[in-house]
C-alpha positions as CSV (number, residue, x, y, z in Angstrom):
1,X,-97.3,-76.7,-4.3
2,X,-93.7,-75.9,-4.1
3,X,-92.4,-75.7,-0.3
4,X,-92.1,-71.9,-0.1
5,X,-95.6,-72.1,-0.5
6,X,-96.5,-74.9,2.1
7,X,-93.9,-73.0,5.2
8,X,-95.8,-69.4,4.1
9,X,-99.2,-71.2,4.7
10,X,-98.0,-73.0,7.4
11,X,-96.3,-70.6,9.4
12,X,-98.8,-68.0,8.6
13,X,-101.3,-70.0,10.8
14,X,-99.0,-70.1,13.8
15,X,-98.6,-66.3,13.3
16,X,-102.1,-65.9,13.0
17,X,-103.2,-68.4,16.1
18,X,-100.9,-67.1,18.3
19,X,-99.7,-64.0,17.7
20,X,-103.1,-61.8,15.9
21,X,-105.8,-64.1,18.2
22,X,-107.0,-65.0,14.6
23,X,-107.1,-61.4,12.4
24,X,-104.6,-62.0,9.6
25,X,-106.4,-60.4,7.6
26,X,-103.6,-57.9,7.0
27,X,-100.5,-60.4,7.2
28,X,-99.2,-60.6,3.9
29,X,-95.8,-62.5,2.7
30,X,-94.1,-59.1,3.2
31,X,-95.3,-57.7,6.0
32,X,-92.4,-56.7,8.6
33,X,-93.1,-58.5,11.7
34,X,-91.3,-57.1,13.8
35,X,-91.7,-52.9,12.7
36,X,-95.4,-53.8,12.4
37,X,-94.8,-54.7,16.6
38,X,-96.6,-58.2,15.5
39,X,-93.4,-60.0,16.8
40,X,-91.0,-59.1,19.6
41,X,-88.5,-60.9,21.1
42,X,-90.0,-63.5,22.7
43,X,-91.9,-64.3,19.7
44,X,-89.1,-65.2,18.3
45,X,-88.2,-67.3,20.8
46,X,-91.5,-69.6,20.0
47,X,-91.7,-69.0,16.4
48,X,-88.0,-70.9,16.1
49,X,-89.5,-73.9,18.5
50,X,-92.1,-73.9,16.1
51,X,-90.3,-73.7,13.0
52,X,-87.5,-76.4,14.5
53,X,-90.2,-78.8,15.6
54,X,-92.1,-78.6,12.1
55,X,-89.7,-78.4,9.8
56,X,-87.2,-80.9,11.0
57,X,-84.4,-78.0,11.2
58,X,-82.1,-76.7,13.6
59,X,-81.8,-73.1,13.8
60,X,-78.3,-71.4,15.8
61,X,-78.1,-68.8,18.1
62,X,-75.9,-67.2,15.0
63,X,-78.9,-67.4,13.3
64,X,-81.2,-65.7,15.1
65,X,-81.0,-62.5,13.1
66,X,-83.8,-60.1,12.5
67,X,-83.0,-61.0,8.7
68,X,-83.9,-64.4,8.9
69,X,-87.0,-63.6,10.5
70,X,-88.5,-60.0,9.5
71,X,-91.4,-61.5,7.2
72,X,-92.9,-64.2,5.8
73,X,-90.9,-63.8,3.0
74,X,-87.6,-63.6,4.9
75,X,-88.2,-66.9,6.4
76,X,-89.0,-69.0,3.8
77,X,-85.6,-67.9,2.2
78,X,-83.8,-69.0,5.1
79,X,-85.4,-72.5,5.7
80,X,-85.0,-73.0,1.7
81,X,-81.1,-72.2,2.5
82,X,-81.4,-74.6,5.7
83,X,-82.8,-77.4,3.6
84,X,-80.7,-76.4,0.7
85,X,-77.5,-77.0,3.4
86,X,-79.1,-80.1,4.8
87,X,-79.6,-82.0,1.4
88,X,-76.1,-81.0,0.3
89,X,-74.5,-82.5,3.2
């Protein structure tokens, strides 16, 4: 299982748990988050502390970009690029 796959699965949960009370049966790896009104703001907010506390990173306040966060899609790229920056450090 490559590690796109595992923070998809992973992060689709918390989506799922928290934010749909369950139904994802229409969250797919692109679905926009935030046009879709499945995330706001806040969300954000507790998706990052979920994603930092999981997956060992540390995201910026630069960072914090709709882009990095729009789908599921969208944010496997960026922690691929945050472990890509960590392990070539």
């Amino acid at each position: 299982m490559s590690d796109s796959i595992l923070y998809s699965d992973t992060i689709r949960q918390f989506i799922v748990d928290n934010f749909l009370f369950g139904d994802g049966d229409k969250l797919a790896l692109d679905t926009p988050l935030f046009e879709k009104g499945i995330i706001d703001s806040t969300g954000v907010l507790e998706l990052v502390a979920f994603i930092e506390e999981n997956f060992n990173v540390t995201i910026s306040d630069d960072e914090l970009v709709q882009n990095n966060f729009s789908s599921l899609i969208a944010i496997d790229k960026f922690l691929q690029s945050k472990n890509y920056q960590n392990s070539s450090n």
